[in-house]
matplotlib code that plots the C-alpha trace (Angstrom):
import matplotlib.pyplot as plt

x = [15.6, 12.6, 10.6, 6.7, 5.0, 2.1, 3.5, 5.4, 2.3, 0.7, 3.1, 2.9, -0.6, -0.7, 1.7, -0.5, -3.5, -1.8, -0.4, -3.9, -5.2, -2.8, -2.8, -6.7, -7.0, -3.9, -6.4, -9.5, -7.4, -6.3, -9.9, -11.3, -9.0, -9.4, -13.1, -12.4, -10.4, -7.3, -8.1, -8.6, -12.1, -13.1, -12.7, -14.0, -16.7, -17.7, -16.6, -20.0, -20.7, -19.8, -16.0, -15.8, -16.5, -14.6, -11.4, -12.2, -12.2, -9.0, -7.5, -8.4, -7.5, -4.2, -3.8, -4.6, -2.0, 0.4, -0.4, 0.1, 3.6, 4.4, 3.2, 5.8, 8.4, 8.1, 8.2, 11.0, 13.3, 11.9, 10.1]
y = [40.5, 38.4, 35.8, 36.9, 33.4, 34.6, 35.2, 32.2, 30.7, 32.9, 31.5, 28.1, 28.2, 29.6, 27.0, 24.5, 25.5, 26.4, 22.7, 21.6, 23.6, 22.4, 18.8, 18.6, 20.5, 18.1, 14.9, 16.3, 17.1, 13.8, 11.9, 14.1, 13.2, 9.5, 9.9, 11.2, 8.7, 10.0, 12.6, 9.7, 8.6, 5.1, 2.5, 5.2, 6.0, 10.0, 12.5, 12.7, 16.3, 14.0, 13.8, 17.1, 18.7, 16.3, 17.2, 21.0, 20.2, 18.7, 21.4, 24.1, 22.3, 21.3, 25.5, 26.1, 24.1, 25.6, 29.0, 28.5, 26.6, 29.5, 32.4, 30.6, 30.3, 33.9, 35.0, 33.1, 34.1, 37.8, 38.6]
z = [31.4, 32.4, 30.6, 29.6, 29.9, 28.3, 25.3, 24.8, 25.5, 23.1, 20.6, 21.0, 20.9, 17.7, 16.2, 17.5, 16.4, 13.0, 12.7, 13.6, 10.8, 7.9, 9.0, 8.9, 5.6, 4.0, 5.4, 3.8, 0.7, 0.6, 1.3, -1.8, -4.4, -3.1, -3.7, -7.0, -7.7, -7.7, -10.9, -13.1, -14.6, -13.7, -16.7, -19.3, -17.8, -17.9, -14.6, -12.3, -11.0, -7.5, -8.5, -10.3, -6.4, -4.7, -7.2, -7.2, -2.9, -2.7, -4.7, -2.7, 0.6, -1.0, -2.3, 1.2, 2.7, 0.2, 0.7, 4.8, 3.8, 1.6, 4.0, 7.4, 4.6, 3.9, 7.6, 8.4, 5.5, 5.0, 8.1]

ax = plt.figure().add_subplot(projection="3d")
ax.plot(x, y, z, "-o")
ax.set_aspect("equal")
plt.show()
């Protein structure tokens, strides 16, 4: 039985670049809904167009990093 270093590098390179990924998209996720302040409007004042992208931004990098979460979750229990 011998060891194929190519695919174990394979692998880890993938789970790198895949930890990358989710890590970045989590950051930007984060940095919109600070822009947006958090979901909140600011002392009464109406939602600008500015912060209804920068919400609708952080919730699809936050569905993004969910759905990654969700799909390793699934090939470690059912895969």
């Amino acid at each position: 039985m011998g060891t194929t270093w190519g695919t174990i590098g394979g692998v880890f390179g993938v789970s790198l670049g895949v930890t990358v990924l989710v890590v970045v998209m989590f950051s930007l996720g984060v940095a919109a809904w600070a822009r947006a302040g958090g979901g909140v409007p600011r002392h009464g004042a109406r939602r600008g167009r500015s912060d209804t992208v920068a919400t609708a931004a952080a919730v699809v990098c936050f569905a993004a990093c969910l759905a990654i979460a969700a799909y390793g979750i699934d090939l470690i229990i059912f895969g």
